[in-house]
C-alpha positions as CSV (number, residue, x, y, z in Angstrom):
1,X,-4.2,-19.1,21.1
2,X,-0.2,-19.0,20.1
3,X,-0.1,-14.8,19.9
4,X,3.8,-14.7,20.5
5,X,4.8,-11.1,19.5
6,X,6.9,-11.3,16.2
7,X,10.5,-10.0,15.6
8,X,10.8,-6.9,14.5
9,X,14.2,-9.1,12.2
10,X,12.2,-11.8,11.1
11,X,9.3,-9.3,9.7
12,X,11.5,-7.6,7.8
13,X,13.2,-10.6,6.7
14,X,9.8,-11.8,5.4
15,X,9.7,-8.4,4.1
16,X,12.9,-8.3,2.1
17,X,11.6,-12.5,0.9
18,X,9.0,-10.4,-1.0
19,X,11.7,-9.1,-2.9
20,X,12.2,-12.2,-5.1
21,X,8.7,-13.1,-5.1
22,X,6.5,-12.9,-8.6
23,X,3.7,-10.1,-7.7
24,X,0.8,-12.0,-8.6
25,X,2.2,-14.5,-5.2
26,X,2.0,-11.6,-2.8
27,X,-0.2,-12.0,-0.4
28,X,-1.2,-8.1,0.2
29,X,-3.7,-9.1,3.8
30,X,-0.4,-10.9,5.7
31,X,2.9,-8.2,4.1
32,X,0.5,-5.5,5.3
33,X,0.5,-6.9,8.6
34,X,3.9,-7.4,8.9
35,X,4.8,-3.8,7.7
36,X,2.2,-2.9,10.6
37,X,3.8,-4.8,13.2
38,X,7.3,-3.1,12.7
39,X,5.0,0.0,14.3
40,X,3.1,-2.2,17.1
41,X,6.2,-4.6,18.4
42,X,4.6,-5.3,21.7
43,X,1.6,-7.2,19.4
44,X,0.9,-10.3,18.4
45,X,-0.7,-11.1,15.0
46,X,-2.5,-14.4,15.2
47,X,-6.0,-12.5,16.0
48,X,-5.1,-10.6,13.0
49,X,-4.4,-13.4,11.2
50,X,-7.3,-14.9,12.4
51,X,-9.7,-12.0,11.2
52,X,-8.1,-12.2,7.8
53,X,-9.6,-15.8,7.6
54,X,-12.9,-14.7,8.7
55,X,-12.9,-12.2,6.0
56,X,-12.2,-15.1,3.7
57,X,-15.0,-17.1,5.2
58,X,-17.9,-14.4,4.7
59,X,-16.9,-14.1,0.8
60,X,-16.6,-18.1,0.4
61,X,-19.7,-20.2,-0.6
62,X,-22.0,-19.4,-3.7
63,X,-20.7,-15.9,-6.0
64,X,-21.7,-17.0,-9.2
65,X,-22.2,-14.0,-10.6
66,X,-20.6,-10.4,-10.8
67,X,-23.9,-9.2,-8.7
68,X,-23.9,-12.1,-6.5
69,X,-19.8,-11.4,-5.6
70,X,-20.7,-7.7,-5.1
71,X,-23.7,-8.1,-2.9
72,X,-21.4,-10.7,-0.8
73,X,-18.6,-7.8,-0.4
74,X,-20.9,-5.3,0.9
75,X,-22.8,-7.8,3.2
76,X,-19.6,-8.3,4.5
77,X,-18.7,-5.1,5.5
78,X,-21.7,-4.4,7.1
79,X,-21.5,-7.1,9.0
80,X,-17.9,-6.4,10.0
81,X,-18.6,-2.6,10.1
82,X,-16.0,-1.7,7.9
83,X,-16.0,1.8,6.9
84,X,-13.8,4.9,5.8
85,X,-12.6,7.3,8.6
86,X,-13.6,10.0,6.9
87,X,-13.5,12.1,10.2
88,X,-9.7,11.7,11.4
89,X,-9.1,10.6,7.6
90,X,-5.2,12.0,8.1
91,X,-5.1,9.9,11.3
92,X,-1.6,7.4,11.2
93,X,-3.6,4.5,12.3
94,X,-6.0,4.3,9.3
95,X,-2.7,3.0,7.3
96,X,-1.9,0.5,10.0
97,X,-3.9,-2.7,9.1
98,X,-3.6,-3.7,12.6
99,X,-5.1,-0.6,13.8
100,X,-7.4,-0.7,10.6
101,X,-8.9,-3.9,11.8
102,X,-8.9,-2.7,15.6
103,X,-10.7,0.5,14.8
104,X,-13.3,-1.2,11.6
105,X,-11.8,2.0,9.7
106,X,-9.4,3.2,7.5
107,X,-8.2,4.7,4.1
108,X,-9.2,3.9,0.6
109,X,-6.2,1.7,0.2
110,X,-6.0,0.2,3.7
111,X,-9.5,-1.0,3.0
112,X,-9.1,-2.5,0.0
113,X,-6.4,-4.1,1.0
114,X,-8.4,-6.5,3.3
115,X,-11.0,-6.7,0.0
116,X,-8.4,-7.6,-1.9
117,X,-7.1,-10.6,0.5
118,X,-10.4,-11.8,0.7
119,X,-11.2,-11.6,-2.4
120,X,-8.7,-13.4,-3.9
121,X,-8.4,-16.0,-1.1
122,X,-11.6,-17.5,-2.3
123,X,-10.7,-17.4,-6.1
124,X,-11.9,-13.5,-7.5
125,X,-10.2,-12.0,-9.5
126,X,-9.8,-8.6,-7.9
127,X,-7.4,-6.0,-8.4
128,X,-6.2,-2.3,-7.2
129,X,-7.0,0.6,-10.0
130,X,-4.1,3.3,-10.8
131,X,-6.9,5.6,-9.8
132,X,-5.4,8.7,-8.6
133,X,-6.2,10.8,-5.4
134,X,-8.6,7.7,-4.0
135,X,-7.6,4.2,-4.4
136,X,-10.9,2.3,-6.0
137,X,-11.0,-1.8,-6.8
138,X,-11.7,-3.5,-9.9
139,X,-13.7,-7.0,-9.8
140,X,-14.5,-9.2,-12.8
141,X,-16.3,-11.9,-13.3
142,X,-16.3,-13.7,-17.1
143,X,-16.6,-10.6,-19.4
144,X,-18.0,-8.8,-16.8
145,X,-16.7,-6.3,-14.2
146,X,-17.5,-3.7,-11.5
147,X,-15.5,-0.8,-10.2
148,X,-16.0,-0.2,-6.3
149,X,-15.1,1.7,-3.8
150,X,-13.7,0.2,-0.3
151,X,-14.0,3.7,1.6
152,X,-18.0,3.6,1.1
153,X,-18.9,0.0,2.0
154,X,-17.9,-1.5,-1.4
155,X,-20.2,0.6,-3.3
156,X,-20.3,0.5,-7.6
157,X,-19.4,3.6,-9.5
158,X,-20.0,4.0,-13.1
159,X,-17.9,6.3,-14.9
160,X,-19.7,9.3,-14.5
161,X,-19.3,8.9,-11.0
162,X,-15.6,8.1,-11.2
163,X,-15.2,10.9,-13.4
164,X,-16.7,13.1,-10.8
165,X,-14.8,12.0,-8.1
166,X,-11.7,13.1,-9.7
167,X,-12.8,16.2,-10.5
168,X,-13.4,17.0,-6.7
169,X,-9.8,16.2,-6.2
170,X,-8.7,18.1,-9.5
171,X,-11.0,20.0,-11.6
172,X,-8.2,19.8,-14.3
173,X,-8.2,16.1,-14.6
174,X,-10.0,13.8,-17.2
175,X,-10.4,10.3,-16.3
176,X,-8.5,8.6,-19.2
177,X,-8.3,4.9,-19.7
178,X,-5.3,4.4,-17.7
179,X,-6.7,5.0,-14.1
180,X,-8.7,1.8,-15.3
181,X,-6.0,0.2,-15.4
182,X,-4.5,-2.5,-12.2
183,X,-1.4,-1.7,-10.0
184,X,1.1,-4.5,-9.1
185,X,0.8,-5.7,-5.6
186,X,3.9,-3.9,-4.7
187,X,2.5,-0.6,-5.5
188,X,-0.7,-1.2,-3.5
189,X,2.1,-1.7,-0.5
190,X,4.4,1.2,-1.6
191,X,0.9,3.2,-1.6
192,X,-0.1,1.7,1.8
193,X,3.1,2.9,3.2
194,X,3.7,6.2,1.4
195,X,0.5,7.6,3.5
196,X,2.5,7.4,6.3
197,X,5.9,8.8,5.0
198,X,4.1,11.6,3.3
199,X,3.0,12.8,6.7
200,X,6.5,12.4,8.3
201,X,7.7,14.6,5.8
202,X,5.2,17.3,6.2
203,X,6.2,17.0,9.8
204,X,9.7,17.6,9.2
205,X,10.0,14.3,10.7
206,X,13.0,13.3,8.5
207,X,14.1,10.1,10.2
208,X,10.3,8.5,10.4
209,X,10.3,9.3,6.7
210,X,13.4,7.4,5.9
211,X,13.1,4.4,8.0
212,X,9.4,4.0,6.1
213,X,11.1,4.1,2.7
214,X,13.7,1.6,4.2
215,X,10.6,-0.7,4.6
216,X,9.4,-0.2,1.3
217,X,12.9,-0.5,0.2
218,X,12.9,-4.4,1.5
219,X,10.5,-5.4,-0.8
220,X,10.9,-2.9,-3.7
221,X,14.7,-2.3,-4.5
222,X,14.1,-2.0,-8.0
223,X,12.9,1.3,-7.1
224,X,15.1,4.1,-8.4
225,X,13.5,7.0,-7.6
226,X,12.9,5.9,-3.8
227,X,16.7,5.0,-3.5
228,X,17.4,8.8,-4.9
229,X,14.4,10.4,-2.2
230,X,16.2,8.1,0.5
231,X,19.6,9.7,0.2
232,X,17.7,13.3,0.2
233,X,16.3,12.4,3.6
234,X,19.1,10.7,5.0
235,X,21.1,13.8,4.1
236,X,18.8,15.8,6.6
237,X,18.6,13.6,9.0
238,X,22.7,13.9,8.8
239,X,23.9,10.5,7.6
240,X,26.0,11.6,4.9
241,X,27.5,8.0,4.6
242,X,24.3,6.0,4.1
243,X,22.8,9.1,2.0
244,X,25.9,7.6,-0.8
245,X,24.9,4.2,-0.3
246,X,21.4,4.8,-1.0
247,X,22.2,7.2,-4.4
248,X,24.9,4.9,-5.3
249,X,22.3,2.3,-5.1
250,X,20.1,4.0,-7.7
251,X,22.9,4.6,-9.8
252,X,23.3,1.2,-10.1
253,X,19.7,0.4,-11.2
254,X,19.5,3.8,-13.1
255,X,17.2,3.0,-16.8
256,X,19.0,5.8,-18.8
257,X,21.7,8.0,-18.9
258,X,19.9,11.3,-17.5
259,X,19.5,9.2,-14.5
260,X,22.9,8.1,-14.0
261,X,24.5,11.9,-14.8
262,X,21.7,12.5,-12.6
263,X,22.6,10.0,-9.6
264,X,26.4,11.1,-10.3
265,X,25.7,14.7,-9.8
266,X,23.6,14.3,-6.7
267,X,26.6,11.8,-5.0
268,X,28.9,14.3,-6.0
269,X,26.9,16.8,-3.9
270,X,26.4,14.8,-1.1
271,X,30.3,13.8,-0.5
272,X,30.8,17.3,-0.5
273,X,29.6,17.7,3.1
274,X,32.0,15.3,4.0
275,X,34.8,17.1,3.1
């Protein structure tokens, strides 16, 4: 087996091609582990790649029907002993597909990920939910279609149960019609990644934090509001110079005029220090 460790250059030159890619062509099982080998660079991906195909493999064959395709996901996880770490659940590794795959665990979105690869790469149509708190999967078939969860084996919630869930993460929070409703592939990445840069944050680890939204950043430019929270951390990590860049660079893809004044105001504060 070829497993020549990739360049860190070239991944995030594959990276920044997603950039001009349509959505619906992303291939989430691959960019994921690219974005996890930026954090492994001494390993190589073919067995990764490999296990990607095998995951294709166990859902290929007969699914012929909503309960058939549903059965065939959770077979599959057994099999593969895929489950949620829900005992280091806040451990770095469970949003590193790599270490994901390694370990058989991993978050809600980590998870579904590799479901969603699978999935797709034998013709389902299966999709991420803008669920909030716990990221759930949507599979139809037909007319039909099944919400489940890739943290508990791929199991099938009905809506009292997804309403339930959400009230243990906010007790204040109806389930309304739009957390049924799918994410792009790019948010499902952005989400992957923002475990990871939410952490660095809380860990005052300021220049972690910015080189993850610099990943994101490759594949997402169109993203305002993390050009504006780039600048922000590269002002604490102290470069003043590519803190502008960054908030000039939302000013120029700014959707309304509170955002420009907005993006004006903060450069303006910003080139202060400088003086």
């Amino acid at each position: 087996m070829n497993d020549t460790v990739p360049d860190p250059q070239d991944l995030r030159a594959r990276l920044a091609a997603l950039a001009d890619t349509a959505d619906e062509a992303i291939d989430l099982g691959p960019a994921s582990l690219w974005l996890a080998a930026l954090d492994r660079p001494q390993v190589g991906l073919a067995r990764y790649e490999d296990h990607l195909a095998e995951l294709r493999d166990g859902l290929s064959g007969t699914a012929d029907s909503l309960a058939a395709k549903i059965r065939a996901l959770q077979g599959l996880f057994q099999i593969q002993g895929y489950r949620g770490d829900d005992q280091t659940y806040e451990d770095a590794q469970n949003a590193n597909l790599i270490r994901v795959i390694d370990r058989r665990k991993g978050l809600p979105v980590s998870l579904a990920i590799l479901l969603i690869h699978a999935g797709e790469s034998v013709g389902w149509q299966v999709v991420g939910l803008s669920f909030p708190y716990h990221f759930l999967v949507r599979i139809d078939h037909g007319n039909e279609r099944a919400v489940v969860d890739p943290f508990n084996a791929g199991a099938v919630l009905s809506v009292l149960e997804m309403r339930e869930m959400l009230k243990s993460f906010d007790s204040d929070t109806e389930l309304r019609p739009e957390h049924y409703q799918p994410v792009s592939k790019r948010d499902v990445l952005i989400r992957l990644q923002n475990n990871l840069k939410s952490r660095a944050v809380q860990e005052r680890r300021f220049d972690r934090a910015a080189e993850l939204l610099e990943r994101i950043l490759l594949f997402a430019p169109g993203q305002g509001a993390l050009w504006r929270e780039l600048g922000i951390l590269q002002v604490a990590c102290g470069r003043v110079i590519d803190a502008v860049n960054s908030v000039e660079r939302y000013y120029g893809i700014a959707e309304s005029d509170e955002q420009r004044h907005d993006a004006a105001m903060l450069v303006q504060k910003i080139k202060s220090r400088l003086n």
